[in-house]
Every structure is written in C-alpha cells, then in structure tokens.
DSSP file (Angstrom, degrees, kcal/mol; ACC not computed):
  #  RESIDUE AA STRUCTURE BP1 BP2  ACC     N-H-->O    O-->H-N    N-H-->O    O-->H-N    TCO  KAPPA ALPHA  PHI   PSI    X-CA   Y-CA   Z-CA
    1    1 A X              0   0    0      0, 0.0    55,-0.0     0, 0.0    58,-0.0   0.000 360.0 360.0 360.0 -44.3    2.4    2.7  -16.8
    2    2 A X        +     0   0    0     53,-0.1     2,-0.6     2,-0.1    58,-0.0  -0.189 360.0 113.1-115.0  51.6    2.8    3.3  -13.3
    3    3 A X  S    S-     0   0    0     11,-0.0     9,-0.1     1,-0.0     2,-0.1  -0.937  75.2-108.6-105.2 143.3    4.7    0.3  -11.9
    4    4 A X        -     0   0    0     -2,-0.6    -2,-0.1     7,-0.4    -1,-0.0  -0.207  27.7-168.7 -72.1 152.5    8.1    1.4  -10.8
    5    5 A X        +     0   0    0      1,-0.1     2,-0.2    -2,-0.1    -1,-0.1   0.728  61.0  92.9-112.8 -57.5   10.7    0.2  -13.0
    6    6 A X    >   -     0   0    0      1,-0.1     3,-2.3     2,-0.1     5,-0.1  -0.178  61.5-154.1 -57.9 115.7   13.9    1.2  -10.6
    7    7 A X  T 3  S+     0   0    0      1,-0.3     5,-0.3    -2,-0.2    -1,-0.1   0.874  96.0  61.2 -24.2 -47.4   14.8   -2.1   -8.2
    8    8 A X  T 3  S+     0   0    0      3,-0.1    -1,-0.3     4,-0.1    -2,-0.1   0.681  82.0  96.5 -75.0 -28.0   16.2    0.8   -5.8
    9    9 A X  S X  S-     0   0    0     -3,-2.3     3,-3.2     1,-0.1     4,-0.4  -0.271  79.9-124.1 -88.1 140.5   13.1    2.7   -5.2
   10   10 A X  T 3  S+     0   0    0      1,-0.2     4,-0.2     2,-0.1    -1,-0.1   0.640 113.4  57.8 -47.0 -15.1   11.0    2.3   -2.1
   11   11 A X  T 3> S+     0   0    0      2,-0.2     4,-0.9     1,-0.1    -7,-0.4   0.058  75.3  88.2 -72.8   5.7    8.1    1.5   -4.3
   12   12 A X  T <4 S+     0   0    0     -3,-3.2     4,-0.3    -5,-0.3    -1,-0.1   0.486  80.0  75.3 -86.1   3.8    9.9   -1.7   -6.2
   13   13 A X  T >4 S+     0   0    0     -4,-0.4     3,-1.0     1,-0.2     4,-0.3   0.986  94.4  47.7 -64.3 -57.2    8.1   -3.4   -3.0
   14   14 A X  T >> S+     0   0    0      1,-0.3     3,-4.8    -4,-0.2     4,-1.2   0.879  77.6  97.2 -46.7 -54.5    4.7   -3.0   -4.9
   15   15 A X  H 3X S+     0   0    0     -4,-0.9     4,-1.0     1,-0.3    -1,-0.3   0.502  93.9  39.7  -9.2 -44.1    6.1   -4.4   -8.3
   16   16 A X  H <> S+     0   0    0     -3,-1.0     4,-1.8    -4,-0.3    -1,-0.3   0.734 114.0  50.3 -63.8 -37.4    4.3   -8.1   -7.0
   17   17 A X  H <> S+     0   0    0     -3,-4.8     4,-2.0    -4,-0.3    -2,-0.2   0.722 110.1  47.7 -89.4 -24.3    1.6   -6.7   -5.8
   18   18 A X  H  X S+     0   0    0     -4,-1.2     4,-4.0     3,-0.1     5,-0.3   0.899 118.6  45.5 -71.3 -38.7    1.1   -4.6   -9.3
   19   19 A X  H  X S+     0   0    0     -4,-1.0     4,-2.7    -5,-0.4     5,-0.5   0.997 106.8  52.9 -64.3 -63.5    1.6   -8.0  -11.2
   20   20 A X  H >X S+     0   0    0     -4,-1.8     4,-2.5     2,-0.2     3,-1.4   0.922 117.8  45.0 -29.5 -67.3   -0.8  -10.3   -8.8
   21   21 A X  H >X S+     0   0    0     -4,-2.0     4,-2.7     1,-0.3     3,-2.7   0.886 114.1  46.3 -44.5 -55.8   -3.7   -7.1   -9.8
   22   22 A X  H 3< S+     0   0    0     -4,-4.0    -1,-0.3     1,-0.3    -2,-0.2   0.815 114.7  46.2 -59.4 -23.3   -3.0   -7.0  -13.3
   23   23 A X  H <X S+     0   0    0     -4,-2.7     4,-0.6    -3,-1.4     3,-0.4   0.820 112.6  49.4 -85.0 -27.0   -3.0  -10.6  -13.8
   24   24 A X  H X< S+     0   0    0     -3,-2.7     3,-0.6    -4,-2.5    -1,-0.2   0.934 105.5  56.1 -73.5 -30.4   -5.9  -11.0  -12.0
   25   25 A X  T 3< S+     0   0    0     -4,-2.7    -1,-0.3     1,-0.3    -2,-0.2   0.202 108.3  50.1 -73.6  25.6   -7.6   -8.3  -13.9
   26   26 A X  T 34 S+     0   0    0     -3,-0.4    -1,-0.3    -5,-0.4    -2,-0.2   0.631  76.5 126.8-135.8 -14.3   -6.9  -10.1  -17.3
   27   27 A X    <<  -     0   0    0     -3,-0.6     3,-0.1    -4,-0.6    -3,-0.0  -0.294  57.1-149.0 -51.0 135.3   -8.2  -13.3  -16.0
   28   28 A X  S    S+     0   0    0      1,-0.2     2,-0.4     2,-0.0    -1,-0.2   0.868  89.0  28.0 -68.5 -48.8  -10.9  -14.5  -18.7
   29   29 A X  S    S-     0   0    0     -3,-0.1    -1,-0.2     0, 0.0     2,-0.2  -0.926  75.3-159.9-131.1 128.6  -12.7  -16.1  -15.5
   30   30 A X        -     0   0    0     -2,-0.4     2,-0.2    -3,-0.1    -5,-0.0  -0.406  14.8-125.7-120.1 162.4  -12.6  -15.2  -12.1
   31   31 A X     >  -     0   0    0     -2,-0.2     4,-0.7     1,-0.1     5,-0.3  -0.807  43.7 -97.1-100.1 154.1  -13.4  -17.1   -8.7
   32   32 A X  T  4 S+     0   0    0     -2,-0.2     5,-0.3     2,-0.2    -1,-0.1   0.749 122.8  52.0 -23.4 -46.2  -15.9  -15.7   -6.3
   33   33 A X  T >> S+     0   0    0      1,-0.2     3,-2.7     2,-0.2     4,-2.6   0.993 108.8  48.9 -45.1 -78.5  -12.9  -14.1   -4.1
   34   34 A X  H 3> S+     0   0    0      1,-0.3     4,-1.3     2,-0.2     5,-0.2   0.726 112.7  45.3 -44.4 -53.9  -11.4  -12.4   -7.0
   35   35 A X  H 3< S+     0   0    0     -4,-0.7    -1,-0.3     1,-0.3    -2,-0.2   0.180 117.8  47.0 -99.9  13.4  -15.0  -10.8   -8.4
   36   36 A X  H <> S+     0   0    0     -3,-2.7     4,-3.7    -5,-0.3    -1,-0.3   0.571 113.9  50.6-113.2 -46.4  -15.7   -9.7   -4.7
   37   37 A X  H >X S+     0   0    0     -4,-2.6     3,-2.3    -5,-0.3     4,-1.2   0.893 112.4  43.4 -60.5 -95.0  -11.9   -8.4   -4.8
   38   38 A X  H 3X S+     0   0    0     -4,-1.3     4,-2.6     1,-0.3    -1,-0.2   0.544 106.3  58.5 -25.3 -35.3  -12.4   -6.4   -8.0
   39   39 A X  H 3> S+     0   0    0     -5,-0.2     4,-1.3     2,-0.2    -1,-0.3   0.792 112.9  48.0 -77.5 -42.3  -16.0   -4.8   -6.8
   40   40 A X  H <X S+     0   0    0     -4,-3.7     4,-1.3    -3,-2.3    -2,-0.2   0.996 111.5  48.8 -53.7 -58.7  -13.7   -3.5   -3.7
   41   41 A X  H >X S+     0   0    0     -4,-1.2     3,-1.2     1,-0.2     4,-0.8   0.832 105.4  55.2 -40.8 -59.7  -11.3   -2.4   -6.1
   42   42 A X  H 3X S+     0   0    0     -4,-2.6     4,-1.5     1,-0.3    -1,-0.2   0.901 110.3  46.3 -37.2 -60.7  -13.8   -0.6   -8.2
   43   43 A X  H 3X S+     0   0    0     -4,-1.3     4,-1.2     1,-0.2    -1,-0.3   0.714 105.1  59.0 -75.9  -6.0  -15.1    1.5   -5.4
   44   44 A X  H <X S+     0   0    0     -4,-1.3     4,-1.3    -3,-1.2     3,-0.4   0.951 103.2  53.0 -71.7 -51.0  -11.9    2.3   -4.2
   45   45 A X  H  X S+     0   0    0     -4,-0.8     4,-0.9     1,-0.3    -2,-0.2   0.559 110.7  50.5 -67.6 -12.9  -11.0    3.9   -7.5
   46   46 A X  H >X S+     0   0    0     -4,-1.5     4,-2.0     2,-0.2     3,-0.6   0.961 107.2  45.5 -66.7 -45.9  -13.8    5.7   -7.2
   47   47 A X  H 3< S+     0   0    0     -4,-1.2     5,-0.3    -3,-0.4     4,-0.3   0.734 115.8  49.7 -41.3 -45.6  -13.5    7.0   -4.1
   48   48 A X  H 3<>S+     0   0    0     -4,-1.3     5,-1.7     1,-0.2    -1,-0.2   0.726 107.9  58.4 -90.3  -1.7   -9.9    7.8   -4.9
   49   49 A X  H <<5S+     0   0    0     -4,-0.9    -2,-0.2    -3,-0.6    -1,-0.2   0.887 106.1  45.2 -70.6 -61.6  -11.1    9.4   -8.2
   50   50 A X  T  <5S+     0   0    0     -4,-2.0    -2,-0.2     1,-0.2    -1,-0.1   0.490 103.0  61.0 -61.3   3.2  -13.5   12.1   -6.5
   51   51 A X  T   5S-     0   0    0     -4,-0.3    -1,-0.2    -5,-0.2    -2,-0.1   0.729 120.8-119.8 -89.9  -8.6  -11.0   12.9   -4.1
   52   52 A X  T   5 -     0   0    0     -5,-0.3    -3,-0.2     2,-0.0    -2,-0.1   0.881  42.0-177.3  81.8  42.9   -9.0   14.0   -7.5
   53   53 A X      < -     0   0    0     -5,-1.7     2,-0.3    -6,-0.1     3,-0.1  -0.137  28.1-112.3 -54.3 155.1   -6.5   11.8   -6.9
   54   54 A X    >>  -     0   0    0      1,-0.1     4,-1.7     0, 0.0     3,-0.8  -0.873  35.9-101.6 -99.7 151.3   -3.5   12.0   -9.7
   55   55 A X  H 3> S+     0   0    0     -2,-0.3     4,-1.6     1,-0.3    -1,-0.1   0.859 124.5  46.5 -42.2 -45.0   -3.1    8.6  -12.2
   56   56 A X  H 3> S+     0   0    0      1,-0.2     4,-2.3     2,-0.2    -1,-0.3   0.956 105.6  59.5 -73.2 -39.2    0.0    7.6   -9.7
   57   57 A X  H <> S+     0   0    0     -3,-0.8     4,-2.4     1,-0.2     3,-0.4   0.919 109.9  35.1 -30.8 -79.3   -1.6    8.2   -6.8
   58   58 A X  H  X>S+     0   0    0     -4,-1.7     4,-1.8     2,-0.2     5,-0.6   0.844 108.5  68.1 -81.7 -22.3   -4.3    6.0   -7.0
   59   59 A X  H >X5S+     0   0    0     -4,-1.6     4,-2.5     2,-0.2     3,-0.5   0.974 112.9  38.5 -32.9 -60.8   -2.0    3.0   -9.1
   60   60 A X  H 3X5S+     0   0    0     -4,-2.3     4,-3.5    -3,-0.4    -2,-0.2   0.912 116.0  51.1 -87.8 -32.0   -0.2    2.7   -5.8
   61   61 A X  H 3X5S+     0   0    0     -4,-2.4     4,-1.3     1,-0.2    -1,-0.3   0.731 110.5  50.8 -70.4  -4.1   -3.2    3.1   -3.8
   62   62 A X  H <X5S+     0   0    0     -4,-1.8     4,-0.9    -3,-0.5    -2,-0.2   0.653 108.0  48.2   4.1 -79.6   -4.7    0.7   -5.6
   63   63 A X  H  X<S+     0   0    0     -4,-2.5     4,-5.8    -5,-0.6    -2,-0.2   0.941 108.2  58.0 -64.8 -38.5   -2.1   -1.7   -5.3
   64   64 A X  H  X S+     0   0    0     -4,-3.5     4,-1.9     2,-0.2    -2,-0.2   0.972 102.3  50.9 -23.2 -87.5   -2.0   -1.1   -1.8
   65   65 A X  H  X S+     0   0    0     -4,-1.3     4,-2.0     1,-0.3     5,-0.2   0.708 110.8  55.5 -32.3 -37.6   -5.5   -2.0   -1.2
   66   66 A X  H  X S+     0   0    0     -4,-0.9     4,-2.9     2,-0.2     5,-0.4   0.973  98.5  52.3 -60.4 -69.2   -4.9   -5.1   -3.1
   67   67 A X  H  X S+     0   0    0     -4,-5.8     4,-0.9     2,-0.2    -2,-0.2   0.811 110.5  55.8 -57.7 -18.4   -2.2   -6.6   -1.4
   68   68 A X  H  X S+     0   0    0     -4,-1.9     4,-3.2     3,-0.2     5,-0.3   0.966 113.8  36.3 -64.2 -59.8   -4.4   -6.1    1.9
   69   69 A X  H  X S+     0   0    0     -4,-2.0     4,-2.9     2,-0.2     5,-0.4   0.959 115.2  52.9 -53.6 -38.4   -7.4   -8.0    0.8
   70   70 A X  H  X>S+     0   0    0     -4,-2.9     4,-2.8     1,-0.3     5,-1.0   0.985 118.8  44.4 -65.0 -57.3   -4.9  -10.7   -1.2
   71   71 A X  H  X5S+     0   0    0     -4,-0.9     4,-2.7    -5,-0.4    -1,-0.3   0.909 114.9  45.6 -41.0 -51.8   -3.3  -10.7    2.9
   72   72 A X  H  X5S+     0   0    0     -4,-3.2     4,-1.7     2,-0.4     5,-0.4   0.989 116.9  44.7 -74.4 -71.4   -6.8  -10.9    4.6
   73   73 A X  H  X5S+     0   0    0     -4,-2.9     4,-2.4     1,-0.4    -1,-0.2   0.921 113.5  50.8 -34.3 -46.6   -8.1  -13.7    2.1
   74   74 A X  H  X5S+     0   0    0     -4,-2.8     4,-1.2    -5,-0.4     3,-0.4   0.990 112.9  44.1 -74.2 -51.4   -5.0  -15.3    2.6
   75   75 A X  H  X<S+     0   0    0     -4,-2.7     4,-1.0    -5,-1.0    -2,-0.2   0.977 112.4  53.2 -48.8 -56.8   -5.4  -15.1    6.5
   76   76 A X  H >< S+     0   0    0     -4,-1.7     3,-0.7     2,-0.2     8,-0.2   0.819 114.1  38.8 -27.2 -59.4   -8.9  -16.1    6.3
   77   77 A X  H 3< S+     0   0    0     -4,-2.4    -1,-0.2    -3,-0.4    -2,-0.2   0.880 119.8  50.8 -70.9 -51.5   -8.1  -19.6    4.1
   78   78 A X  H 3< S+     0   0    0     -4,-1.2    -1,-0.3    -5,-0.2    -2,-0.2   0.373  92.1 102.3 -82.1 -18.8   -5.0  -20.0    6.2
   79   79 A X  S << S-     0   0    0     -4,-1.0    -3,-0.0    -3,-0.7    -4,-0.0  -0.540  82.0 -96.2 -70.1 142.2   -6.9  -19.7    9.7
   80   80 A X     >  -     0   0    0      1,-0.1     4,-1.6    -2,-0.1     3,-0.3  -0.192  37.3-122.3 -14.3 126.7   -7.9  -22.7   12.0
   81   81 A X  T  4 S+     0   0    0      1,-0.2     4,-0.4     2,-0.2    -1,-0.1   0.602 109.2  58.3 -79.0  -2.2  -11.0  -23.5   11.3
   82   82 A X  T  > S+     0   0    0      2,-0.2     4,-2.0     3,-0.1    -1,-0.2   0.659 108.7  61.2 -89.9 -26.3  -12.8  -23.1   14.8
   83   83 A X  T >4 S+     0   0    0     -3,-0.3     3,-4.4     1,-0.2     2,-0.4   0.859 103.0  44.5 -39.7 -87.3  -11.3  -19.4   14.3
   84   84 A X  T 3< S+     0   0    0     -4,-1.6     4,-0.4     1,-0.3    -1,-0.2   0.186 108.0  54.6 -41.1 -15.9  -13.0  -18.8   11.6
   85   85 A X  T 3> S+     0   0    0     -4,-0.4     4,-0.6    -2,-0.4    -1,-0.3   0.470 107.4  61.0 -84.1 -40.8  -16.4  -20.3   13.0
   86   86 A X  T << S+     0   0    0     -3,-4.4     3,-0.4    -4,-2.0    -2,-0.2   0.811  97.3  50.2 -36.9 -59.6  -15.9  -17.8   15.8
   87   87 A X  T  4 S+     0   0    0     -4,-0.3    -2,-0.2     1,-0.2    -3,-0.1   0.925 107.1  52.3 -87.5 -14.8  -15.9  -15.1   14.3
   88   88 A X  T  4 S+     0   0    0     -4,-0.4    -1,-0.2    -5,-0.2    -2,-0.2   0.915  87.9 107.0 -40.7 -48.7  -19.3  -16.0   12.3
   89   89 A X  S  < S-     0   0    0     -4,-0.6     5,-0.2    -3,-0.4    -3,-0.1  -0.021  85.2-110.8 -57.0 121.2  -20.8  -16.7   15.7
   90   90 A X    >   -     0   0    0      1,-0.2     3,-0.7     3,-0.1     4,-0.2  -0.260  34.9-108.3 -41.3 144.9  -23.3  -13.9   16.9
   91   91 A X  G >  S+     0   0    0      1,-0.3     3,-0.8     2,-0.2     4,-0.4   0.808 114.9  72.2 -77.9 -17.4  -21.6  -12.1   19.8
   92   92 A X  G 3  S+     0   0    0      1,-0.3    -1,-0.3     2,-0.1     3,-0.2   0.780 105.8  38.1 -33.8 -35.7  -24.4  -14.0   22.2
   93   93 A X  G <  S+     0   0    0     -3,-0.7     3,-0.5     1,-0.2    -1,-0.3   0.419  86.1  90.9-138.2  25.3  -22.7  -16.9   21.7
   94   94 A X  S X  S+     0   0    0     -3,-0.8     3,-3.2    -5,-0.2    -1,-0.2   0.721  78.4  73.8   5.5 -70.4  -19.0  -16.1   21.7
   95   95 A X  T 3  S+     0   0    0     -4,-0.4    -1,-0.1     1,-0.3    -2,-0.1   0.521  87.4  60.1 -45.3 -13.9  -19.1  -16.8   25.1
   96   96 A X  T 3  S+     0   0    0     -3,-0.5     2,-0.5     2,-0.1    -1,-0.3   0.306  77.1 106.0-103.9  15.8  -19.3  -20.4   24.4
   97   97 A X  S <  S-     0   0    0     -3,-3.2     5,-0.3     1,-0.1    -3,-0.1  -0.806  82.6 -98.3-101.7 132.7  -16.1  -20.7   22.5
   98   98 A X    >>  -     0   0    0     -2,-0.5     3,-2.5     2,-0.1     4,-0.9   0.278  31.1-121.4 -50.2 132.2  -13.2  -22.5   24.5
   99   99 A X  H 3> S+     0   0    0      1,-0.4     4,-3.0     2,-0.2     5,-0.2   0.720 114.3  65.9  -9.1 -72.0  -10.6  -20.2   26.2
  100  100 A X  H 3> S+     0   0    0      1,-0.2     4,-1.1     2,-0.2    -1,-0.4   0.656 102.7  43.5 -48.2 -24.0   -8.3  -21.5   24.6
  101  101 A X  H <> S+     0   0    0     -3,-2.5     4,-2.5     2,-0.1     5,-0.3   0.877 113.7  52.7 -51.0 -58.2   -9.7  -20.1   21.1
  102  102 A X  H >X S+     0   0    0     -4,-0.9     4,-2.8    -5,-0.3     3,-2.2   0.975 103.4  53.1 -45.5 -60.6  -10.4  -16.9   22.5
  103  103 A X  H 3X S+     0   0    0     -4,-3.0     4,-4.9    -5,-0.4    -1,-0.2   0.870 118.9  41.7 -47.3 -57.9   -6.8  -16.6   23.8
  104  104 A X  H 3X S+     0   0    0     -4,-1.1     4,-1.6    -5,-0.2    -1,-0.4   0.695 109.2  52.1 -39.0 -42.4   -5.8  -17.3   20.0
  105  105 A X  H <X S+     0   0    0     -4,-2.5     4,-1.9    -3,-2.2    -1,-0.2   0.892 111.0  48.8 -99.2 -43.6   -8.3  -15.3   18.4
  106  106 A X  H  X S+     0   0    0     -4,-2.8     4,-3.3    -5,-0.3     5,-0.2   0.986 118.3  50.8 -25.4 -55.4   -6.9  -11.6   21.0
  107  107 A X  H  X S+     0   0    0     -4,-4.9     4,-2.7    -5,-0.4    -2,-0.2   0.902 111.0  37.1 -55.8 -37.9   -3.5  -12.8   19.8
  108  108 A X  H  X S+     0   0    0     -4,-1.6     4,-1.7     1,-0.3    -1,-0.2   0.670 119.3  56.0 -87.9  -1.7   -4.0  -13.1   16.1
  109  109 A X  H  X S+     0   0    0     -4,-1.9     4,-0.7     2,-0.2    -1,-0.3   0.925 104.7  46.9 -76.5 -43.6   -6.3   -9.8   16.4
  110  110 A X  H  X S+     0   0    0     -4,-3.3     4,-3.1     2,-0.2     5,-0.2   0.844 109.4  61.3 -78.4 -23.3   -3.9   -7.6   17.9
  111  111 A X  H >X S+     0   0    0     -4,-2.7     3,-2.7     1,-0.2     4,-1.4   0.891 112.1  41.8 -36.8 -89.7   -1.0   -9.1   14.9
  112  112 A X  H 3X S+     0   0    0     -4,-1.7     4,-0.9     1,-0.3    -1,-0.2   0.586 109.7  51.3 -73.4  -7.1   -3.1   -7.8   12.6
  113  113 A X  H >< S+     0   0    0     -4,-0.7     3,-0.6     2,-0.1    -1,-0.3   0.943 110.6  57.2 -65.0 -30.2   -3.9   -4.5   14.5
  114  114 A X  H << S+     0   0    0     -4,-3.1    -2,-0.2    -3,-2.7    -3,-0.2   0.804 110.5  41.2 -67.7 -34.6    0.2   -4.0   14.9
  115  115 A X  H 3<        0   0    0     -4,-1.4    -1,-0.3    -5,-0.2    -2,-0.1   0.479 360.0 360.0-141.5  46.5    0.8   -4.1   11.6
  116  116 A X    <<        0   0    0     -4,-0.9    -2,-0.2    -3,-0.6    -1,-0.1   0.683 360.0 360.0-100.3 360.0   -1.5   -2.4   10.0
C-alpha cells in the first residue's frame, strides 16, 4: 500500500528495500538473523506507533530501519574475521590486537560513522 509506485520520486530508492521486508516477512521459515531482524522491526513499529506516527510514515521508516540492519548484517558477514573477533574482545584486551587491525577497525568505524 505504501510502496511508491512513481520511478521519479525520491522514495523509488526504497522500492528494494520494501521488497527485501515483505519477502522476508512472508517467509514460512526464517534464519536466526531474520527472527532477530523482525523482533527489531516489531519494536520499532511500536515505538513509531506511540509517537502517532501516520501509516506512511512509519512504511518508510520501517523500511529504512531495514535496509540498515540488512547493511549492518551484511557488514558483519562480509568483515575480516580478526575484525569481528575484536570487537567481541572485552575492552581489557583490545590492547592486544595487532596495529595493524586497530588501524582497520578506526577506518572502517569512521565509514560507517560518515555515512550514517
């Protein structure tokens, strides 16, 4: 109901991001990610429900919120694995991952501060 139909509009960006949800949401069986994904979702719409959000309003936030986690998960999967192992480490023992990680882990920290 509320995915934008006109190509032209700044909102035809979402149109993937509407498809990904709905499809996911229709899934008969879902993988841990996804039912972790969907428990976000849920509380988002809630949240965006008490604020008295209107039905379009929260669609696109919604979708929003989607394509970030689908992005994070996908960073996550996609990371070097000594990242990912870093940041698991208690901040005590940080200090023992090589420079050369660290230097990597600033970079790919401030990416994702820049563009969200």
């Amino acid at each position: 109901q509320h995915v934008p139909s006109d190509p032209i509009s700044p909102l035809a960006a979402y149109v993937p991001g509407f498809m990904s949800m709905r499809l996911m949401l229709l899934k008969p069986t879902k993988t841990a990610q996804e039912s972790e994904r969907i428990s976000t979702l849920l509380e988002s719409y809630s949240s965006y429900n008490r604020t008295g959000r209107s039905g379009s309003d929260m669609a696109l936030l919604l979708v929003r919120d989607f394509m970030y986690l689908s992005q994070q998960q996908q960073f996550h999967t996609n990371c070097p694995q000594e990242f990912n192992t870093a940041l698991a480490m208690p901040a005590a023992q940080q200090h023992m991952v090589p420079p050369s990680t660290s230097i990597i882990m600033s970079n790919m920290s401030n990416q994702i501060s820049a563009s969200a």
